[in-house]
C-alpha positions, 0 to 999 in steps of 0.5 A: 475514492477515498478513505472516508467515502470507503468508511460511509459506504462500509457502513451504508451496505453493512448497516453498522455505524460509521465508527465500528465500520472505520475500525473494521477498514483500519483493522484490514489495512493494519493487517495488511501493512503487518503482512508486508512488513513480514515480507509476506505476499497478499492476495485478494481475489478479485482485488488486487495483490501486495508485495514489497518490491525492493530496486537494487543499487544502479548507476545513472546519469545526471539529466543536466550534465550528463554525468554518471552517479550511483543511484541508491536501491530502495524498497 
């Protein structure tokens, strides 16, 4: 599905335009990008849960020579 199928059927089951639905579904997703940014955890019963996860620094090994390199951590 995608952003836009979600908006057409928002506003198919709520009976509101497709344009104050694409709002409420941009709102709930700033809200949640606003929620990770704070390094908070978002729990939606039922839906699904978001966390940032960060990787920390690690050697690994070049596939075509074989030789060792330090990969970067990344969030």
């Amino acid at each position: 599905m995608t952003k836009s199928q979600l908006i057409a059927m928002v506003a198919e089951k709520t009976d509101i335009t497709k344009k104050c639905s694409e709002e409420v579904v941009d709102c709930v997703f700033q809200t949640i990008i606003e929620a990770l940014k704070n390094n908070d955890k978002v729990v939606i019963n039922g839906f699904g849960t978001f966390e940032i996860h960060t990787r920390s620094q690690r050697v690994g090994r070049n596939p075509q020579t074989g030789e060792e390199m330090l990969i970067e951590g990344s969030v």
